[in-house]
C-alpha positions in Angstrom: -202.1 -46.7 -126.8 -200.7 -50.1 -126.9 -196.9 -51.3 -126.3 -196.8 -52.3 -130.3 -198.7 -48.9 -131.3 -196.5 -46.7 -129.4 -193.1 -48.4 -130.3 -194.2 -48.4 -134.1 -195.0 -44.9 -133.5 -191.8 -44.2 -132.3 -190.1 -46.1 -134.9 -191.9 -43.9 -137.8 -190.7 -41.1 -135.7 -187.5 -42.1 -136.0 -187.8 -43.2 -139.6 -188.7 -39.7 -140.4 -186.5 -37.7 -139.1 -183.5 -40.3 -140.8 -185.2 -39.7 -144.1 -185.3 -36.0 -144.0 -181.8 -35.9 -142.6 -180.2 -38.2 -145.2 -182.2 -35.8 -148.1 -180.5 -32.8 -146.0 -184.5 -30.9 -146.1 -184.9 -28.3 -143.8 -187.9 -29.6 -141.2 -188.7 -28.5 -137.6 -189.7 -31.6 -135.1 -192.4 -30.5 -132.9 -194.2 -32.4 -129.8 -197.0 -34.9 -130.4 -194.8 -36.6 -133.4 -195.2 -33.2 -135.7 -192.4 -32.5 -138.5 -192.6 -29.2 -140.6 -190.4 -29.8 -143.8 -189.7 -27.4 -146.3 -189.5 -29.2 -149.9 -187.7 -26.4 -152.3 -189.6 -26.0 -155.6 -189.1 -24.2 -159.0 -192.2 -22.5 -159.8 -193.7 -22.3 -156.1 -190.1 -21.6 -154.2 -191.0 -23.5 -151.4 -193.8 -25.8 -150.5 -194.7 -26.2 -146.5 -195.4 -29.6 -145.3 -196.4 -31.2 -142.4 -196.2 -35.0 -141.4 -198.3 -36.0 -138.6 -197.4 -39.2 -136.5 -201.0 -40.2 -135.4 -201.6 -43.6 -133.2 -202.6 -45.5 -136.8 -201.7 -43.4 -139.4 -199.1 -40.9 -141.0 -200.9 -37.4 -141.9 -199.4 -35.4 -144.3 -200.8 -31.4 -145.0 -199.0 -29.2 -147.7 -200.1 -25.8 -148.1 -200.3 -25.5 -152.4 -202.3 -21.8 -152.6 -204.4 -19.2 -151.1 -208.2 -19.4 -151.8 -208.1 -18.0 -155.6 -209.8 -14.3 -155.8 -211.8 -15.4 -159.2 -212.5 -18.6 -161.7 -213.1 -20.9 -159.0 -214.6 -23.7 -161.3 -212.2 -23.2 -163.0 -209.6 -24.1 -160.6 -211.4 -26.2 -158.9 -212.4 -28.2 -161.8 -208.5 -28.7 -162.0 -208.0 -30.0 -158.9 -210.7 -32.2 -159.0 -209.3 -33.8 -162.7 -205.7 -33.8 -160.9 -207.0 -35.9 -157.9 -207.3 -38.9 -160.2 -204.2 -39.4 -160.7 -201.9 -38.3 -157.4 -200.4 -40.9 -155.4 -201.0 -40.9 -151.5 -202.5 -37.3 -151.6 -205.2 -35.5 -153.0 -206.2 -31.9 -153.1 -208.6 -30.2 -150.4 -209.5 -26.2 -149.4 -210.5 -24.9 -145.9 -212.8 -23.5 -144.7 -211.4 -20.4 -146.3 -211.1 -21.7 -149.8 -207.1 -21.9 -149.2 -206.0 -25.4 -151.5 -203.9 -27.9 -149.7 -202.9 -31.7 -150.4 -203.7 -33.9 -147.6 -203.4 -38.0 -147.2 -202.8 -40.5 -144.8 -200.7 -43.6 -144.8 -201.3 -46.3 -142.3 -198.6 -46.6 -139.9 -197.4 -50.2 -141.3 -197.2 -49.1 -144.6 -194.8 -46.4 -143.7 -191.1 -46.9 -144.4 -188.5 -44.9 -146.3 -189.9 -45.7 -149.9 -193.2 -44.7 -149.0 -192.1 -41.2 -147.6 -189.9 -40.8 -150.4 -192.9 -41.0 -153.0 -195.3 -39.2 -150.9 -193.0 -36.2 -150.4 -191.9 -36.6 -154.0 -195.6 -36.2 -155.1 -196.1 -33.8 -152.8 -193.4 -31.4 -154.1 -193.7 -32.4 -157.8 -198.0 -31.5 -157.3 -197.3 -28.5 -156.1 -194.6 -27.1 -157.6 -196.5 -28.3 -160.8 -199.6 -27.0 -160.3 -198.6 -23.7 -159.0 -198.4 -21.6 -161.7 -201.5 -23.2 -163.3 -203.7 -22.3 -159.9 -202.3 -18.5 -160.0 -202.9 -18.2 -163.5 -206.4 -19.0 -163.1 -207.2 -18.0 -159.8 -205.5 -14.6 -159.9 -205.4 -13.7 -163.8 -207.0 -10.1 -162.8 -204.4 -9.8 -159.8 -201.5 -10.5 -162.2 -202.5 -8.0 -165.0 -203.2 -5.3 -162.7 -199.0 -6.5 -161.4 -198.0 -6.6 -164.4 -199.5 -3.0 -166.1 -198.1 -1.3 -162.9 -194.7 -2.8 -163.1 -194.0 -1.9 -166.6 -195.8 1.7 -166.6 -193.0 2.3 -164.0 -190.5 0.5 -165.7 -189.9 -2.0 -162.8 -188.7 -5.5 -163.6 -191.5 -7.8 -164.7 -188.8 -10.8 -164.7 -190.8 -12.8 -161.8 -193.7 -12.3 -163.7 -192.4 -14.1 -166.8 -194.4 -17.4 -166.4 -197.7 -15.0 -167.2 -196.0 -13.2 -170.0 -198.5 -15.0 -172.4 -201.4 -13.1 -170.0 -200.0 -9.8 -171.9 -199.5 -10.2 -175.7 -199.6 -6.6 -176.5 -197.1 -6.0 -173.6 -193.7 -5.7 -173.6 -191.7 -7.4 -170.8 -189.6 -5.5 -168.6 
């Protein structure tokens, strides 16, 4: 790597770890120019992100949801309709089916605005999203939840966001 690539590499470096700092966000700094941040949500509770320093371009990965267990056109269809309009990301799955939003900026481009709205979208995607993808990807998973919660009289209360999944069921 060039002089120039390495010290704007280091710089970004730098940059980042300012910028998480400043927005007091809970991140790990790895070797090879890796930062795992924790963005707090809403509906998903936390979102896992990783920013990758590369020699030309910032990579960012956020783990969104597991590979759903059924409707996957469904879901996927969403995620393909969504794509068109995120900023700096856009969704992907493994090679498991897991969903993840993934993007690179170019190193230039890079400075504490840009983060800003990349982790912004990132967190406001998939905390968005989230219920949405669990709804349709695990509708089955949540009823069979939700019946064995209340036929023990357990709390349903995280389940709430579903409750329209069980009109002829009473919360508990």
């Amino acid at each position: 790597m060039s002089g120039a690539g390495a010290d704007r590499r280091r710089e970004v470096q730098e940059l980042i770890s300012a910028v998480l700092d400043e927005r007091e966000l809970t991140y790990r700094r790895e070797d090879a120019g890796r930062f795992t941040v924790t963005l707090p949500g809403v509906r998903k509770l936390e979102t896992t992100c990783q920013l990758t320093v590369g020699a030309q371009a910032l990579r960012v990965e956020a783990f969104v949801c597991r590979a759903p267990d059924e409707a996957h056109e469904q879901v996927y269809r969403a995620l393909l309709r969504k794509n068109a309009r995120l900023y700096g990301v856009h969704y992907s799955i493994d090679t498991l089916g897991d969903i993840y939003l993934i993007g690179r900026i170019g190193l230039a481009a890079v400075d504490e605005e840009e983060l800003d709205r990349v982790l912004g979208q990132v967190l406001e995607t998939a905390d968005g999203d989230f219920n949405l993808l669990v709804e349709l990807g695990f509708a089955s998973a949540i009823r069979r939840e939700w019946e064995w919660r209340t036929t023990r009289g357990e709390s349903t209360r995280n389940l709430a966001a579903f409750a329209h999944l069980f009109r002829d069921s009473t919360p508990g």
